[in-house]
C-alpha positions as CSV (number, residue, x, y, z in Angstrom):
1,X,105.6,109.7,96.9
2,X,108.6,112.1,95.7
3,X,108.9,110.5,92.5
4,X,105.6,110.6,91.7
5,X,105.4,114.2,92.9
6,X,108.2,115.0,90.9
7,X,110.8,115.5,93.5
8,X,108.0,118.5,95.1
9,X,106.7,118.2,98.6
10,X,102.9,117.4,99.3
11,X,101.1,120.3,99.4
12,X,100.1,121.6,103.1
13,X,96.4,122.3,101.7
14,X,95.9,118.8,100.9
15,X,93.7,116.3,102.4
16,X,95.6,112.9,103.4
17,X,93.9,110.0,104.8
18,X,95.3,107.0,106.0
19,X,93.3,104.3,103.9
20,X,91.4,103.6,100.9
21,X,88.5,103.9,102.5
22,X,88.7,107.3,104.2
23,X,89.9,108.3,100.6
24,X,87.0,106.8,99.0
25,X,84.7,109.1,101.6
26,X,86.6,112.0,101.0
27,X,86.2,112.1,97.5
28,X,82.7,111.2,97.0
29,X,82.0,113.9,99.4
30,X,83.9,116.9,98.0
31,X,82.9,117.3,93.8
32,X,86.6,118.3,93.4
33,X,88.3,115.8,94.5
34,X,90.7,114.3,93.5
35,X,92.3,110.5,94.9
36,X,94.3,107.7,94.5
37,X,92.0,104.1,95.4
38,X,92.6,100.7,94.6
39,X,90.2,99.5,91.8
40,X,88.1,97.9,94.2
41,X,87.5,100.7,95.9
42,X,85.9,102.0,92.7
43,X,81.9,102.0,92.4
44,X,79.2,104.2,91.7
45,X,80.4,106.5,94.5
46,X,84.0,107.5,93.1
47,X,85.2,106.8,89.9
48,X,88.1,106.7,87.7
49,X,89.7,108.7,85.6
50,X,90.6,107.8,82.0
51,X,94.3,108.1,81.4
52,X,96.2,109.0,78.3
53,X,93.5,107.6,76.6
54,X,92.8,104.4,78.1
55,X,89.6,103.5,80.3
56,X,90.0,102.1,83.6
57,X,89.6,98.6,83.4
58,X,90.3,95.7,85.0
59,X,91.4,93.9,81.3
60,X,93.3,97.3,81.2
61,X,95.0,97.0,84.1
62,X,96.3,93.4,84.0
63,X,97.4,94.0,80.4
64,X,100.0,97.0,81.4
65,X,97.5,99.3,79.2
66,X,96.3,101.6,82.1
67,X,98.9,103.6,83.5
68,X,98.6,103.7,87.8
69,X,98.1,99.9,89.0
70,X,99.7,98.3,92.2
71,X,99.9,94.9,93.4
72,X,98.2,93.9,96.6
73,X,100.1,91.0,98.6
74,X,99.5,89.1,101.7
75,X,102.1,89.2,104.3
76,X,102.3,87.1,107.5
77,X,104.5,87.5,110.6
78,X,106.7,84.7,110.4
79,X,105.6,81.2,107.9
80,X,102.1,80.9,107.6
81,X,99.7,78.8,109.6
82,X,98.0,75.7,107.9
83,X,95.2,77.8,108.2
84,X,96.4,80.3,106.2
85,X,98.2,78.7,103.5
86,X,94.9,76.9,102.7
87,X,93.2,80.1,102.5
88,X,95.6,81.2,100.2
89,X,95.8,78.4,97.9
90,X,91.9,78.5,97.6
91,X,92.3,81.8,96.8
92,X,93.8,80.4,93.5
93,X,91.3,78.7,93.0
94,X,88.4,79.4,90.3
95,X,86.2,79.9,93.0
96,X,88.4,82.0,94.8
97,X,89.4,84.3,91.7
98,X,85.5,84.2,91.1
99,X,85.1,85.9,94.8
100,X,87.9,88.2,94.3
101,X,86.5,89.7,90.9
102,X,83.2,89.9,92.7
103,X,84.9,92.2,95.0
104,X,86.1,94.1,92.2
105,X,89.7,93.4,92.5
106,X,92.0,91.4,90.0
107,X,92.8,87.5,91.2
108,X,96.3,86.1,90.7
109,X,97.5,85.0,87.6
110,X,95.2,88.2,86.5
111,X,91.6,86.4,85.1
């Protein structure tokens, strides 16, 4: 956070919340607002901010084009469960990637 703040300290007037979601509700609540979501977080409630000129897309985002993106990853305690590495390889799938851009985030491999 100190990089992106520019070495300066968080300001003791502003709002943290511990998740995307409590973001997500205190931004669509307060006009002036301003937050930090992940793109799936993004709907008709909230929504993004063009950046240096670029629009906030998903395309945008997987090309390196748009500015603030982040990677999501799945972590286990210890080696995954059968279970678990099934879900993730169907989660490579076209199928899977189909779900995940239905949820509004951005599969592996991008598309």
């Amino acid at each position: 956070m100190s990089e992106a703040l520019g070495g300066a300290s968080i300001s003791a007037a502003a709002n943290v919340v511990p998740s995307n979601g409590a973001m997500k509700a205190a931004v669509s609540r307060d006009p002036a607002a301003i937050g930090y979501v992940g793109i799936g977080y993004v709907d008709s409630e909230v929504r993004a901010l063009s950046l240096e000129g670029v629009e906030p897309t998903q395309e945008n985002a997987v090309d390196g084009r748009y500015p603030v993106v982040r990677g999501l990853y799945f972590n286990t305690s210890g080696e995954p469960s059968a279970l678990v590495e099934s879900f993730y390889r169907y989660l490579e799938t076209e199928e899977g990637a189909e779900l995940i851009r239905a949820a509004g985030y951005i599969p592996t491999g991008g598309r």
